[in-house]
C-alpha positions in Angstrom: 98.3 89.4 81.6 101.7 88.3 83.3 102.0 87.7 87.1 104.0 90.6 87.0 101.6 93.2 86.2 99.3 91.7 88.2 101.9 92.2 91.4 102.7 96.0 90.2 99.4 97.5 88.5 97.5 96.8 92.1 100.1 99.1 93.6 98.9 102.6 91.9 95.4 101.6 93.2 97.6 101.4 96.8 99.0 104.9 96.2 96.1 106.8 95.3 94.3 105.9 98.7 97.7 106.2 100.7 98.0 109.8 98.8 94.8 110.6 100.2 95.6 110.0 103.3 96.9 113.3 104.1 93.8 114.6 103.6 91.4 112.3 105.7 94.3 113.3 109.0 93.2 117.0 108.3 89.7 116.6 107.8 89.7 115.0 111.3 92.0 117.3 113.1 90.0 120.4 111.2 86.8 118.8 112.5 87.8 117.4 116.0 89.0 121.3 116.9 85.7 122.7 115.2 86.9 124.3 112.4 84.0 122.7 110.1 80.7 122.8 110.8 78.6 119.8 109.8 78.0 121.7 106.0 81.7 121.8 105.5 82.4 118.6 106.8 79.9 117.1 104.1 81.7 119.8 101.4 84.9 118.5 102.3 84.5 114.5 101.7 82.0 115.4 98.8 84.7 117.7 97.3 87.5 115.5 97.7 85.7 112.7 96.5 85.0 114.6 93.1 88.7 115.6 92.8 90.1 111.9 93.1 87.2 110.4 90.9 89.0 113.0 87.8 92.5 112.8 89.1 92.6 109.0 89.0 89.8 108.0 86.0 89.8 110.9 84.2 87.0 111.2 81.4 85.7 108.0 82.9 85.0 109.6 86.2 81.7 110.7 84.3 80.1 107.1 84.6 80.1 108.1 88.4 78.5 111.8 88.0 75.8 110.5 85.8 74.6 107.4 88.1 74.8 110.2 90.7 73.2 112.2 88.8 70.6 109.9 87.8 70.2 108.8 91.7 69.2 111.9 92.7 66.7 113.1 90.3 64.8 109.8 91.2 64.9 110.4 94.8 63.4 113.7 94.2 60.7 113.0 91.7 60.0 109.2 92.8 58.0 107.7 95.8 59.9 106.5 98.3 58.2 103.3 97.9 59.1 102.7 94.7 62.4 104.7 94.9 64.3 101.1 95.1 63.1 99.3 91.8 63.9 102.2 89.8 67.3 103.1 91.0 68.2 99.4 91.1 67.3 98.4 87.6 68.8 101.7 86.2 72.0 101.2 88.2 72.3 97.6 86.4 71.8 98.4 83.4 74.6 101.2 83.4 77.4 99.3 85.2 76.3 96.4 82.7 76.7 98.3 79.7 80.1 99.6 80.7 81.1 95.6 81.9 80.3 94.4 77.9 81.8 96.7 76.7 85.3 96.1 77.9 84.4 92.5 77.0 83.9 93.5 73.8 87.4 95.3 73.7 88.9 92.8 75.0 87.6 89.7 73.6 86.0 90.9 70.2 88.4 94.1 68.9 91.6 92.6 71.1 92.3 96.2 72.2 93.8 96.8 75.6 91.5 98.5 77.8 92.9 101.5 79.6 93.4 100.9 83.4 91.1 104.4 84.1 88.6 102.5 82.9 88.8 99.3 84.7 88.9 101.6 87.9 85.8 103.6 86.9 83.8 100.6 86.8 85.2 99.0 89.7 84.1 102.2 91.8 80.8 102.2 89.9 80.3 98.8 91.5 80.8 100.2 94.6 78.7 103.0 94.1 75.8 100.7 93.3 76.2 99.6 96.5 76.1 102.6 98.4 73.0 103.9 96.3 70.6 100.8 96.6 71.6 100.8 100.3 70.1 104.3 100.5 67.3 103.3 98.0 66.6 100.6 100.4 66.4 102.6 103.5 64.0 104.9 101.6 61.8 101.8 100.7 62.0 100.7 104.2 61.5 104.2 106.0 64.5 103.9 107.8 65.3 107.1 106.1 63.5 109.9 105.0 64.5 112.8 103.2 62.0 116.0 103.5 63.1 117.4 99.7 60.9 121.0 100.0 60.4 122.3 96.2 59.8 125.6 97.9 63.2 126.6 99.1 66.0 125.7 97.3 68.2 126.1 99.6 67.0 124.0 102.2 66.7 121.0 99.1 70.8 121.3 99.0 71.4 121.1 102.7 69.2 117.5 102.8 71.0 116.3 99.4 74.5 117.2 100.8 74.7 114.4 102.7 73.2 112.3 100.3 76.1 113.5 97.8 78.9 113.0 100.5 77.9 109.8 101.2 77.9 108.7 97.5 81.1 110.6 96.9 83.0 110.3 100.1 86.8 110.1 99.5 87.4 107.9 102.0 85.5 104.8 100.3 85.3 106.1 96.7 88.2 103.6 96.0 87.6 100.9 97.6 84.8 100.5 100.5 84.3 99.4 103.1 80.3 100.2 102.8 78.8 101.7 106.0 74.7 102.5 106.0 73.8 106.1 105.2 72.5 106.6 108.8 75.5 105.9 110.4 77.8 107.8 107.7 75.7 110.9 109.0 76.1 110.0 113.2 79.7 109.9 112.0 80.0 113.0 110.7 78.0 114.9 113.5 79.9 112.7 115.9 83.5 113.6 114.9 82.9 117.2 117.0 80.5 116.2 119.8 81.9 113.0 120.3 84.9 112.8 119.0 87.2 109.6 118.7 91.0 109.1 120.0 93.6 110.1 117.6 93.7 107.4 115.2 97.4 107.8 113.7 99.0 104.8 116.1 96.3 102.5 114.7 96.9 103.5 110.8 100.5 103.3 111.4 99.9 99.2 112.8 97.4 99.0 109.7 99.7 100.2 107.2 102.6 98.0 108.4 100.5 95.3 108.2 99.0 96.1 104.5 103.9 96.3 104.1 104.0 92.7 105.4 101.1 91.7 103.1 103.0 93.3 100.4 106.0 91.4 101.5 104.5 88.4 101.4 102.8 88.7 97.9 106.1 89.8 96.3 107.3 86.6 97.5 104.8 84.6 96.3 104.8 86.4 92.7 108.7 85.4 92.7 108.1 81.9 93.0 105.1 81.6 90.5 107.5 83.4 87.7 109.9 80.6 88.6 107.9 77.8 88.5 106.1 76.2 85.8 102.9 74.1 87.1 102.5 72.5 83.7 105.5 70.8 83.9 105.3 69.7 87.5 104.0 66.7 88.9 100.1 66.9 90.5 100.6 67.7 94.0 103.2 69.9 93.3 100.8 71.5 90.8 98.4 71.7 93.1 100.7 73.7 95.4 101.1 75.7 92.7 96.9 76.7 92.1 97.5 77.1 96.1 99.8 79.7 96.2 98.3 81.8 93.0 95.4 81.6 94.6 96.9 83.0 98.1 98.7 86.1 96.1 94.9 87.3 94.4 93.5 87.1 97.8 95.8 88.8 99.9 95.6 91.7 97.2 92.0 92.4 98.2 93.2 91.6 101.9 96.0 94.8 101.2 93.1 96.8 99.7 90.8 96.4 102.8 93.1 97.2 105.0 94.6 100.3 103.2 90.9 101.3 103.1 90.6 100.7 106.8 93.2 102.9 107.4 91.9 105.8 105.0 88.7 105.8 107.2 90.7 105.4 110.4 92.4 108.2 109.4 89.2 110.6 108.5 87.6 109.2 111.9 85.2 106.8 111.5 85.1 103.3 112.4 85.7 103.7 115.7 84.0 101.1 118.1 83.3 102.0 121.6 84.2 99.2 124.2 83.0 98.7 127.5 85.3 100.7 130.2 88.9 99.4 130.7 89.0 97.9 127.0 91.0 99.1 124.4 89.7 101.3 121.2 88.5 99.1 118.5 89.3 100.5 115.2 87.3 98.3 113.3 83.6 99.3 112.7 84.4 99.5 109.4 86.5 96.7 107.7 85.8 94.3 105.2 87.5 91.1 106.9 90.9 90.2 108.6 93.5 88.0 106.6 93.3 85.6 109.8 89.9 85.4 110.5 88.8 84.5 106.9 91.9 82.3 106.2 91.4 80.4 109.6 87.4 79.4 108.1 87.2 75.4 108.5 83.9 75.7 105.9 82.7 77.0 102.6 79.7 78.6 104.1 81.9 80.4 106.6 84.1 82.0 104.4 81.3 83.0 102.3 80.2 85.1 105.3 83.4 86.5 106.3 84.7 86.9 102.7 84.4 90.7 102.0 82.1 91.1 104.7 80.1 94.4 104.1 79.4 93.2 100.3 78.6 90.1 101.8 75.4 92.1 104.2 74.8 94.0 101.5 74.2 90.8 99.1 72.4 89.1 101.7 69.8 92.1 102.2 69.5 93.2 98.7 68.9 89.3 97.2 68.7 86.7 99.9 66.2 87.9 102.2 64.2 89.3 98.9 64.2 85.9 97.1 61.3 83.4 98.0 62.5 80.5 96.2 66.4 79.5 95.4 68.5 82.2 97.6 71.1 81.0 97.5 71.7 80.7 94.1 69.8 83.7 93.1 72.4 85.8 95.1 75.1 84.4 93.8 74.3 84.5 90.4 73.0 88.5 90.8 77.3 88.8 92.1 78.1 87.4 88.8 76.0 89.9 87.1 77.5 92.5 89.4 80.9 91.7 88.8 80.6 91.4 85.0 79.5 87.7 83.6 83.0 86.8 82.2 83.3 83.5 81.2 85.5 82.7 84.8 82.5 84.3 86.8 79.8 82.3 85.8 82.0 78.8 86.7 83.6 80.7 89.8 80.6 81.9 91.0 78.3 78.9 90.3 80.8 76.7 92.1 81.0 78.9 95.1 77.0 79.0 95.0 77.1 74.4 95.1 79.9 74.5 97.1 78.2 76.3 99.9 75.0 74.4 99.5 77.1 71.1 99.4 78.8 72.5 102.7 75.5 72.5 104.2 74.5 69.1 103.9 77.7 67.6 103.8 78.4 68.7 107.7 75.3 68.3 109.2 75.8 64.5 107.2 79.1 63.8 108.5 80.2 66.1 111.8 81.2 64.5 114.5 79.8 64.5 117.9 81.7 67.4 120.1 83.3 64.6 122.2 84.3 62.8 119.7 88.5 62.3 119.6 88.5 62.5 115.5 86.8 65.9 115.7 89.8 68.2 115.2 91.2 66.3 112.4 87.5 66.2 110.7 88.2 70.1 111.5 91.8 70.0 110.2 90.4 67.8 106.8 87.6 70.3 106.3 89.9 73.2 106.5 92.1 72.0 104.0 88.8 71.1 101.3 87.8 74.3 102.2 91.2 76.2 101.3 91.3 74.2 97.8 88.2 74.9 96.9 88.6 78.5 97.2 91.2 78.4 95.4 89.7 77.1 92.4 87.0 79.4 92.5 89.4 82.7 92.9 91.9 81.2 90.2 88.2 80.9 88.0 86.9 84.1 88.7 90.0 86.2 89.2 91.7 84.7 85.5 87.8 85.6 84.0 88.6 83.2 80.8 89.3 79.8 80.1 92.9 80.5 81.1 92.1 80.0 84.6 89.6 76.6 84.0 92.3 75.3 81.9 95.0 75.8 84.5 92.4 73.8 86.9 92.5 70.7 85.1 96.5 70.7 83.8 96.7 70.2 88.2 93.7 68.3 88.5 93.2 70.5 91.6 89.6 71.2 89.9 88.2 67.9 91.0 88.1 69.1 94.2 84.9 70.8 94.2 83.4 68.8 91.3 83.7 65.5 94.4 82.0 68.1 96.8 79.5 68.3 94.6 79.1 64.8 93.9 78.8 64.4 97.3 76.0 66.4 97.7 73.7 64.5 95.2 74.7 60.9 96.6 73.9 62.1 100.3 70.4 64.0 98.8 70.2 60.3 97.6 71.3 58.7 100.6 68.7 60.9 102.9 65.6 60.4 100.4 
């Protein structure tokens, strides 16, 4: 795949959430002046999730109506208790089988593998996120759902919300994931409590996903021109850097364009204390500058897509009783699809942040100390080429990306963090 696809297929993802747009201004203005009762406001999202799934996937929109599907029937006929396990391993299992076999397609047959599909299983992802959240609340009675087999009709008016939260068009695309309890205060709160107008702070947010743009295109331009094998190492190396920064500031365009599609629809507003101004962002998945500005691995871990990152830390981390760390990284590279690139990505990011651990607390200086801001400034800069080997690893998926790693030698970067782990595990023994 050429950097030039890679700059212009992201761009129909772009439009089909800007096209929705529309649509999330006039569900908030319908349901700001009380035109939709809480039944249609949950009709609404639920519908126009279910019309964007088969407008922009097609036949594959089914892998999203049969999880669904599947969810629900589990909620109804399974303990809450035991609600979790099931919908968790079943979940898996589905978005796995659908991951190997575009592998097989692509690696195996050496067919192309229609872009529908790829977006199908990207929002399947997302989905699994949004029902083990649920499944988890249910496990940890922090929701309950009174499903009465008796009446019918009082069964659909407590799985409505359920269904709109699953198939809500403002995060069917792309996130960011809120908790089912507050997707439901949000919905009764956009009449009784309603929020300002939101269409100044989409407007900022979608000049800022332009300049994003902007910048990528820029950066695409210069890696056509350029040729890293044939450059000496540092230039090289500037060269993993800046590939790097164009497959990040994609996801940075997509969070924001998401911001702005629940902006739009009225959530994610944050109340301030009096005399502050609105705060638009209850619901993001990270700024460009906050994540960028991160002077350690463990840091940018945190920040990096930050709602995945709660929901990875709840899910695995606080679950696991031995290895965390690793066990959550490793269940991301089963959730994102175990190509080759994601188990060396993933794996490195996993030692990295372990090595970041014990490599600061080893060597940080004293806050008085005058060499503090360049240790800062030095850390920064590991930190920045270190992610950039893991993105260009996991982002490439095949030996493409490993074997542009080494050409620049910018791969040794994290392989000395590493090393530098053991000698001071050594060193501290």
């Amino acid at each position: 795949m050429g950097l030039t696809s890679w700059f212009w297929e992201p761009h129909m993802f772009l439009m089909h959430q800007c096209f929705s747009l529309p649509f999330a201004f006039l569900f908030f203005f319908l349901a700001k002046r009380g035109h939709l009762s809480l039944t249609y406001r949950y009709l609404f999202v639920s519908v126009g999730g279910c019309v964007l799934a088969v407008v922009t996937m097609g036949i594959y929109s089914s892998l999203l109506f049969a999880s669904t599907l599947v969810f629900i029937l589990l909620v109804c006929s399974v303990d809450p208790s035991c609600v979790h396990a099931w919908v968790f391993g079943i979940q898996m299992l589905w978005q796995t089988f659908w991951h190997l076999l575009i592998q097989y397609r692509e690696y195996y047959l050496h067919e192309p593998v229609s872009i529908r599909l790829f977006l199908a299983v990207s929002c399947s992802m997302l989905l699994t996120q949004r029902i083990t959240s649920v499944s988890m609340d249910l496990q940890e009675k922090r929701v309950r759902l009174t499903l009465s087999a008796s009446s019918k009709s009082k069964a659909c008016v407590t799985l409505l919300p359920l269904i709109s939260y699953i198939f809500s068009f403002t995060t069917l695309l792309g996130g960011p994931l809120c908790s089912y309890s507050r997707f439901v205060s949000s919905m009764a709160g956009i009449s009784l409590n309603p929020p300002p107008n939101p269409l100044g702070v989409v407007f900022l947010k979608l000049m800022q996903v332009l300049l994003l743009e902007v910048v990528r295109y820029c950066l695409v331009h210069f890696l056509n021109t350029h040729d890293p094998s044939n450059s000496i190492t540092l230039y090289g190396i500037l060269w993993v850097l800046a590939l790097a920064l164009t497959l990040r500031i994609q996801y940075y365009s997509h969070w924001r364009i998401s911001e702005c599609l629940n902006n739009a629809a009225g959530f994610g507003f944050w109340v301030q204390a009096p005399g502050e101004p609105p705060d638009w962002s209850g619901l993001s998945d990270g700024d460009f500058w906050t994540i960028e500005a991160s002077s350690r691995m463990s840091q940018f871990a945190r920040r990096w897509n930050a709602t995945t990152a709660s929901w990875l830390r709840r899910l695995v981390y606080r679950r696991c009783n031995r290895f965390p760390l690793f066990m959550t990284f490793s269940f991301s590279l089963w959730w994102h699809g175990c190509h080759f690139g994601h188990f060396v990505g993933f794996l490195t990011w996993a030692a990295t942040v372990k090595a970041d651990y014990h490599i600061h607390s080893y060597l940080q200086p004293k806050p008085s100390s005058m060499w503090r801001n360049i240790y800062t400034c030095l850390s920064w800069i590991n930190t920045q080429i270190t992610i950039a080997c893991i993105v260009t690893a996991i982002e490439l998926r095949n030996t493409s990306g490993l074997r542009l790693l080494s050409l620049t030698y910018i791969g040794l970067f994290p392989l000395f963090n590493i090393i530098l782990l053991f000698v001071i595990k050594v060193n501290t023994v």
